[in-house]
C-alpha positions as CSV (number, residue, x, y, z in Angstrom):
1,X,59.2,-78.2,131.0
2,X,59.4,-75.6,128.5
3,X,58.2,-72.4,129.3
4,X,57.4,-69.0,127.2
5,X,57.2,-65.9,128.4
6,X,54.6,-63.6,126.3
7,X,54.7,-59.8,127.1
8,X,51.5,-57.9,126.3
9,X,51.2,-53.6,126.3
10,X,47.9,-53.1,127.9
11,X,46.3,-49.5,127.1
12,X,45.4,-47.3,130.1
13,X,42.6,-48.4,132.3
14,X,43.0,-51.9,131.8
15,X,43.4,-53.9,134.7
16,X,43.0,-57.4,133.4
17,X,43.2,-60.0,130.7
18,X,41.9,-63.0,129.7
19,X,44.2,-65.5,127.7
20,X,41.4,-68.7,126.4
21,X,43.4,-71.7,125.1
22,X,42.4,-74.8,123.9
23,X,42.5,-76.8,119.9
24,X,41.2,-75.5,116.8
25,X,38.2,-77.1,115.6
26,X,38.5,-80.3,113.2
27,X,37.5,-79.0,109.9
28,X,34.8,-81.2,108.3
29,X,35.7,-83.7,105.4
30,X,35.6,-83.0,101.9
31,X,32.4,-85.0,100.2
32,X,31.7,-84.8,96.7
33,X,29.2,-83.0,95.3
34,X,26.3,-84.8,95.5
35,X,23.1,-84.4,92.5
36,X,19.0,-83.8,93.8
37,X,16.8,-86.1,92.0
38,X,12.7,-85.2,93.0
39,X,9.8,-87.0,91.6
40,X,6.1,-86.5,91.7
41,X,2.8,-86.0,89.6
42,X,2.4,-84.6,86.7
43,X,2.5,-80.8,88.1
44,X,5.7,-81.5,90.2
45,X,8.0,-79.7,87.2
46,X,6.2,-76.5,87.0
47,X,5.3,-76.6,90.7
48,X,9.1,-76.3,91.8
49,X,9.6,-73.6,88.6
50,X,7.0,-71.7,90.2
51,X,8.4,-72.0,94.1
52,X,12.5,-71.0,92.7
53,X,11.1,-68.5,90.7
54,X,9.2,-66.5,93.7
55,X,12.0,-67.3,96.1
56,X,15.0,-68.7,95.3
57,X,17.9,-66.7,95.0
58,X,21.6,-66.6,94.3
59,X,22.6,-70.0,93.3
60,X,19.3,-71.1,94.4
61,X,17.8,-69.7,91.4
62,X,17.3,-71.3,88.0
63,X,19.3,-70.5,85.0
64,X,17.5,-70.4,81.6
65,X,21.1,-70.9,80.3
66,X,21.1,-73.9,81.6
67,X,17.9,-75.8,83.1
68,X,16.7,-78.3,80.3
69,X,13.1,-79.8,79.9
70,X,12.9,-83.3,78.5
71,X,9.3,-84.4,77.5
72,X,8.2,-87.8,76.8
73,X,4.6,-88.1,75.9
74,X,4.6,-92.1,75.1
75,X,6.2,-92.2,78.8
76,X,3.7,-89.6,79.9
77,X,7.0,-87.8,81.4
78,X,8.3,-84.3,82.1
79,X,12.2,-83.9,83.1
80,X,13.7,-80.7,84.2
81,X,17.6,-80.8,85.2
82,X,18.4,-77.5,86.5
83,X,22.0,-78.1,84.8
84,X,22.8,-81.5,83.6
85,X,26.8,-80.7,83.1
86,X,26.9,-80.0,86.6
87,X,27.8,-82.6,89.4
88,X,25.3,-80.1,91.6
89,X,22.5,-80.7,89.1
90,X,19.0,-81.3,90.6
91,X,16.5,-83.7,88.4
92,X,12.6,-82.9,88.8
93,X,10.5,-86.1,87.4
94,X,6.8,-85.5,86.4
95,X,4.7,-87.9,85.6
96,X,1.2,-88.5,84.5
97,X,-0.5,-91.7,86.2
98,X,-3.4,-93.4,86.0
99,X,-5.8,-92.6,89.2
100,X,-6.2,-95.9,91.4
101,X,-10.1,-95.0,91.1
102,X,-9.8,-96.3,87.3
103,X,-7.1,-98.6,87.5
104,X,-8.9,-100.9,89.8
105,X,-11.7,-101.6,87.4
106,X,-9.1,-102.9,84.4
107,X,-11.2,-101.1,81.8
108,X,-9.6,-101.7,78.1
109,X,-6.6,-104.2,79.5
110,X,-6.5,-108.0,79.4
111,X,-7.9,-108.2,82.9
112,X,-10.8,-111.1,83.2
113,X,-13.3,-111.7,85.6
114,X,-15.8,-114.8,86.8
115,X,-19.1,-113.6,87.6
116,X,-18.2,-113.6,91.1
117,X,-15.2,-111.6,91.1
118,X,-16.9,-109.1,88.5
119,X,-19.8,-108.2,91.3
120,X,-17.3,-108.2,94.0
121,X,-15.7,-105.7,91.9
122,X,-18.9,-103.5,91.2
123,X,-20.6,-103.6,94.4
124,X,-17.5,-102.1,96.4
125,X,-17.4,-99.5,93.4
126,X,-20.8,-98.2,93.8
127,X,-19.6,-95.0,94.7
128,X,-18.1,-94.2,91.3
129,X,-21.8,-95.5,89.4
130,X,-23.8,-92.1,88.2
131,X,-26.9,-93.4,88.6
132,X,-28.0,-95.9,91.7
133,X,-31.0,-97.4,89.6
134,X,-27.9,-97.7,86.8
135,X,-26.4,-99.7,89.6
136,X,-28.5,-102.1,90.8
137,X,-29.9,-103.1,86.9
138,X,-26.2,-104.7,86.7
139,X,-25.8,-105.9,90.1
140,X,-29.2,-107.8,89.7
141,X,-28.7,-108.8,85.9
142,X,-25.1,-110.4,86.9
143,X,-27.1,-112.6,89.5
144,X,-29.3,-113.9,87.2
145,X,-26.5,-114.0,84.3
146,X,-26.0,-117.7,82.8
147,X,-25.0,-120.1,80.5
148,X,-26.9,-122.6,78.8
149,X,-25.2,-126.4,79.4
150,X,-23.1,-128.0,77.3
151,X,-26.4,-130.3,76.3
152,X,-27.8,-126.9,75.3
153,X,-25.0,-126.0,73.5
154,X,-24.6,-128.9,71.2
155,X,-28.0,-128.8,70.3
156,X,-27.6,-125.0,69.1
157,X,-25.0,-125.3,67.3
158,X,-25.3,-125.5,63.2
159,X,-22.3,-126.6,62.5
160,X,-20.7,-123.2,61.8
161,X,-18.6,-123.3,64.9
162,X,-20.1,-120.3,66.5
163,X,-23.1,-120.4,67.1
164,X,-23.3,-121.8,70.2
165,X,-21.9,-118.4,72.0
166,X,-24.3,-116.5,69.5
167,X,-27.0,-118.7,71.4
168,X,-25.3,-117.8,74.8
169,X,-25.8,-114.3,74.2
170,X,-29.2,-113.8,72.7
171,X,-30.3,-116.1,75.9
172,X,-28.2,-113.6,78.6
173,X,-29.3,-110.6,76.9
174,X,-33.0,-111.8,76.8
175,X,-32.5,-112.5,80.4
176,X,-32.2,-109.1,81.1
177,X,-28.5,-108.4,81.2
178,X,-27.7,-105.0,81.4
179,X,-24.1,-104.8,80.0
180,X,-23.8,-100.9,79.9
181,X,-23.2,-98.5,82.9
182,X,-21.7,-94.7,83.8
183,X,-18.8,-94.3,86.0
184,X,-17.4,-91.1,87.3
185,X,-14.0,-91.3,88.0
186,X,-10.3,-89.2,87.9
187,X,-8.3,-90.5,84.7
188,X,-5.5,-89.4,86.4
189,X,-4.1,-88.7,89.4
190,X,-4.5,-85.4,91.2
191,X,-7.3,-84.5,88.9
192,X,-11.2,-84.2,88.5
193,X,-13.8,-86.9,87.8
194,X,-15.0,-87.3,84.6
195,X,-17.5,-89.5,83.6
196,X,-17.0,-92.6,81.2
197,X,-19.5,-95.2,80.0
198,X,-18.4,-98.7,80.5
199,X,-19.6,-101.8,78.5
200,X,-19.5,-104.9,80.3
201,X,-18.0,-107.7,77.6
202,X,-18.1,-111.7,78.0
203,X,-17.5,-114.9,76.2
204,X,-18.8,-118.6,77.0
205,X,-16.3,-121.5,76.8
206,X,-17.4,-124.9,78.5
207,X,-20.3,-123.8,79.8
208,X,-18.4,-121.1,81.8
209,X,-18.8,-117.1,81.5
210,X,-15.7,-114.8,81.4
211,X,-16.2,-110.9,81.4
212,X,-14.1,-108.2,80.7
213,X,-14.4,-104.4,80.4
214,X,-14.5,-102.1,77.8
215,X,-15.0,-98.5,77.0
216,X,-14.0,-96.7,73.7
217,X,-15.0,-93.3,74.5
218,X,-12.4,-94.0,77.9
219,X,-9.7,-94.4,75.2
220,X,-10.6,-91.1,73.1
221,X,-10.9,-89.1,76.4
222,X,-7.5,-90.2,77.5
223,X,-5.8,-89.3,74.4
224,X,-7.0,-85.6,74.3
225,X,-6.5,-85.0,77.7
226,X,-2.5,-85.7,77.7
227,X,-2.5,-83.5,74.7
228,X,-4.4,-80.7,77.0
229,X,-2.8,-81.7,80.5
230,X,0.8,-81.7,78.7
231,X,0.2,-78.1,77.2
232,X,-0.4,-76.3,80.5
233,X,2.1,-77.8,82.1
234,X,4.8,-76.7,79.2
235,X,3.3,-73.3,79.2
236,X,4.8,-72.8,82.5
237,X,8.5,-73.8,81.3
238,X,8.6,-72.5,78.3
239,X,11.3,-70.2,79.2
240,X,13.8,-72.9,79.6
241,X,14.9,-75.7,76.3
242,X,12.6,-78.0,75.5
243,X,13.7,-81.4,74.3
244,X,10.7,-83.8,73.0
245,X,11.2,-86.9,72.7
C-alpha cells in the first residue's frame, strides 16, 4: 500500500484539524435546450405580458427586440413567441372559443333535432330562457307541434310540389307554435352573457318534423365582438411586432 505523507503549518493556537475526504459530486448531464409552449383563452397572451412585465427579470424578462405576436382572426388566434430564433423560445397560444353554454344548443350549424330531442334540449336549458312565460309557450307549443298525414298531404297539395309543407306550416303555426325565444348566454368563453333571440326552424318530409335553430342577430353579434375582444387584447402587446395573418 501506497502511502503519502502531507505536512501542514498550522498558525499559533491551533490544536487540531480536520482532513474530510470522499468523491466529487457527479456533474449532471448535458440536455438540450428545451422550448415552453402555454395555451389558454383568449386573454392568456396579454395575461403572461402583464405577469413578465411586473416581475420578471434578467433573462426572465421579455425583449421587444425580439418577442413576436402572430394574430389570426379567421383562426380566432393570438401567438406570442418570446424569441422564435431561439431554441429557449417560449410560445403563448390565445384563443377565442365558443362558450359550452351556446355550443350545446347548435344555433346557426347543420345540427337537427326530432321533436323529442329538441324539448329534451330546451327544458334542461331553462336556465339560459329570459323570460319563464317565454319558456313554457315553447315547451307547451312543441307538445302539441304536428304534422298532418301523408292522406292529408296529398290532398293539399296543388301540384306545385310545395305546398304540402306550406300546408304543414300554416296548420303548426295556427296550432299555436311559438317558434321565437330569448336566451342569455356567454358567446365565448370567460366572458359575460349576452342575450340573443333564437328562432326555432322546421321542415316536414314523410309526415315527420325536423327542427333546427337559427338566429341572425347571433351571427352579427359575433362578428363585432371578435373585432372589439381582438382590439383590447392587442392594445396590451402593442409594444412588441405584430404579424396579421
Amino acid at each position: 500500500m501506497n502511502t503519502e505523507k502531507t505536512q501542514f503549518n498550522l498558525p499559533d493556537g491551533c490544536t487540531e484539524i480536520t482532513i474530510l475526504q470522499g468523491n466529487a459530486v457527479t456533474p449532471l448531464p448535458l440536455k438540450e435546450p428545451k422550448s415552453l409552449s402555454y395555451s389558454g383563452d383568449i386573454k392568456a397572451v396579454s395575461d403572461y405580458v402583464g405577469i413578465r412585465k411586473a416581475h420578471a427579470h434578467g433573462i426572465q424578462a421579455l425583449d421587444v427586440t425580439k418577442t413576436v405576436v402572430t394574430v389570426d382572426k379567421n383562426a380566432r388566434t393570438i401567438i406570442l413567441n418570446t424569441d422564435p430564433e431561439s431554441h429557449y423560445n417560449t410560445a403563448v397560444t390565445a384563443t377565442l372559443s365558443q362558450s359550452e353554454e351556446l355550443k350545446q344548443f347548435g344555433i346557426n350549424t347543420d345540427t337537427r333535432y326530432n321533436r323529442k330531442a329538441l324539448h329534451k334540449l330546451l327544458k334542461f336549458g331553462r336556465g339560459y330562457f329570459t323570460d319563464r312565460m317565454q319558456y313554457d309557450a315553447v315547451i307547451l307549443g312543441l307538445v302539441k307541434i304536428r304534422a298532418k298525414t301523408t292522406a292529408e298531404l296529398e290532398q293539399g297539395n296543388n301540384g306545385k310540389g310545395s305546398r304540402s309543407n306550406i300546408d304543414v306550416a300554416d296548420t303548426v303555426m295556427n296550432d299555436g307554435f311559438k317558434d321565437l325565444f330569448t336566451l342569455s348566454v356567454p358567446l365565448f368563453k370567460g366572458f359575460e352573457p349576452q342575450n340573443i333571440e333564437v328562432e326555432i326552424c322546421f321542415e316536414v318530409k314523410d309526415g315527420e318534423i325536423s327542427f333546427w335553430l337559427e338566429s341572425v342577430g347571433l351571427k352579427q353579434t359575433i362578428e363585432e365582438s371578435i373585432d372589439g375582444i381582438f382590439a383590447i387584447e392587442l392594445a396590451n402587446v402593442k409594444e412588441f411586432v405584430i404579424i396579421h395573418k
